[in-house]
N, C-alpha and C positions, 0 to 999 in steps of 0.2 A: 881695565880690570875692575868696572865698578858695578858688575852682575855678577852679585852678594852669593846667587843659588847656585852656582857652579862651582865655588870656589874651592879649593885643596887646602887642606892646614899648608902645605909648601906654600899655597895663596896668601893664606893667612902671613905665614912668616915675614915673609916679602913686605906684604904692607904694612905690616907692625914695624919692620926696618927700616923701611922708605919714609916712615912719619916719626920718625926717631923714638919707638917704642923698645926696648929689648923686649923681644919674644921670649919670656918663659914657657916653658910649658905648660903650666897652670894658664898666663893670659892669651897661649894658644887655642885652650880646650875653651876656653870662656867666650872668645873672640868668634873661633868656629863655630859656637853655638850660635852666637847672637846675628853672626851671617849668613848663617846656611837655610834661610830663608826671609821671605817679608812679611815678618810678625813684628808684634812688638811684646815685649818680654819683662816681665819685675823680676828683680836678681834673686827673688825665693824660685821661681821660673827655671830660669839659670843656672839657680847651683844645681836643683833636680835634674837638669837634661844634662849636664855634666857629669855628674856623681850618679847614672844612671844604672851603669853596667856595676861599677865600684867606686868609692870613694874615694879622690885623687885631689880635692879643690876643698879648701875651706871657705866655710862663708863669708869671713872676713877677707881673705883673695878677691873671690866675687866681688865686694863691695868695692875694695882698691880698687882692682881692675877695671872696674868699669867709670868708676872715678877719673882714673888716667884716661879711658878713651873719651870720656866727654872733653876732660880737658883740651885735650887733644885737638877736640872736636872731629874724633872719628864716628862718633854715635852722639845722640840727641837726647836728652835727656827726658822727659814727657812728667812734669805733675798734674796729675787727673784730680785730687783733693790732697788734702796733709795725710803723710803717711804714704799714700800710693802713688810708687813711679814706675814710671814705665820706659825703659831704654829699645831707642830706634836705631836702626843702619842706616838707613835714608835719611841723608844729613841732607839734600836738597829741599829746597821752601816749600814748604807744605803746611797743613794745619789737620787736626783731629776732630771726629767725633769720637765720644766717650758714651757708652752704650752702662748708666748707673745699673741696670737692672741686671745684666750676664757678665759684669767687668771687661767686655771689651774695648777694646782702640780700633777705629779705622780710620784709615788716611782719607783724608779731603786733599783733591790738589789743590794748588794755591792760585791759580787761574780758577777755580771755583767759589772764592770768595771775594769779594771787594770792599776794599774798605774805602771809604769815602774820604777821610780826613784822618790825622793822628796829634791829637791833642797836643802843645807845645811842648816841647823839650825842657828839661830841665837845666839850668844855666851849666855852660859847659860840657854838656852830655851829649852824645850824637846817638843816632837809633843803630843797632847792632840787628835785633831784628824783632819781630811780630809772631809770636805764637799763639796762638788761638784753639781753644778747646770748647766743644760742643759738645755739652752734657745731652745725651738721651735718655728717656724711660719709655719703656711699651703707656700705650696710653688706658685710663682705666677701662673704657666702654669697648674696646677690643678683647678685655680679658673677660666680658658679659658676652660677648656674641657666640 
C-alpha cells in the first residue's frame, strides 16, 4: 500500500490506524493531500489544497498534523533554509535538490549521490541518517542568451 497516488482517504485511514495515528478528519484531509501525489508541499501549501473547496482545517491542525506524521515518521520533514519546510511522503533514502530561484524541491535518488566518508560521530551518538540538500539557481549567462 505504499503508491501514495492511488490511494482512497479509506487508504488514508487504514494507514493513519496501522501507525497508531487516530484518524481525524481534519488529519484525514491533511494526509490525503500530502499523498495523493509525489510533490513536496510547505503546510501554507497544504492548508490551501485542503481548505480549497471550503474551509474545514485550521492552520494550526496543519501544523500538528504534520508534526505527528514526521514523528511518526510517516512524512519527511525537508529544511530548504530557516523558515522554509518542506514535508515529503517518500520516507525512503533519497536526498534533494532545491531550485532557490522558482522554490522548488526535486528528488535526487540516493544511489545518485556518494558520499565518500562521514565525519566521526559524536561520543555516544550513532548516525540515524544523511540528508542532503542541493541548492540550485539558473546560472547568470543563461538569462543573457
Amino acid at each position: 500500500m505504499r503508491n501514495h497516488e492511488t490511494w482512497t482517504k479509506q487508504d488514508i485511514v487504514e494507514f493513519l490506524r496501522a501507525a497508531g495515528v487516530n484518524p481525524t478528519s481534519q488529519r484525514v484531509e491533511v494526509a490525503f493531500v500530502l499523498f495523493s501525489g509525489c510533490q513536496h508541499l510547505s503546510a501554507d501549501d497544504i492548508l490551501q489544497k485542503v481548505n480549497a473547496e471550503y474551509p474545514v482545517v485550521s492552520k494550526a491542525t496543519v501544523y500538528n498534523t504534520l508534526g505527528l506524521l514526521a514523528e511518526q515518521g510517516l512524512i519527511r520533514e525537508v529544511i530548504v533554509e530557516p523558515g522554509k519546510v518542506f514535508y515529503d511522503a517518500n520516507t525512503s533514502p533519497h536526498h534533494h535538490f532545491y531550485d532557490v530561484d522558482s522554490g522548488l524541491l526535486e528528488d535526487i535518488p540516493a544511489d545518485d549521490l556518494v558520499l565518500t566518508a562521514i565525519p566521526p560521530l559524536p561520543a555516544g551518538k550513532a548516525l540515524d541518517r544523511v540528508d542532503v540538500v542541493i541548492r540550485v539557481r539558473g546560472r547568470p549567462e543563461a538569462a543573457l542568451a
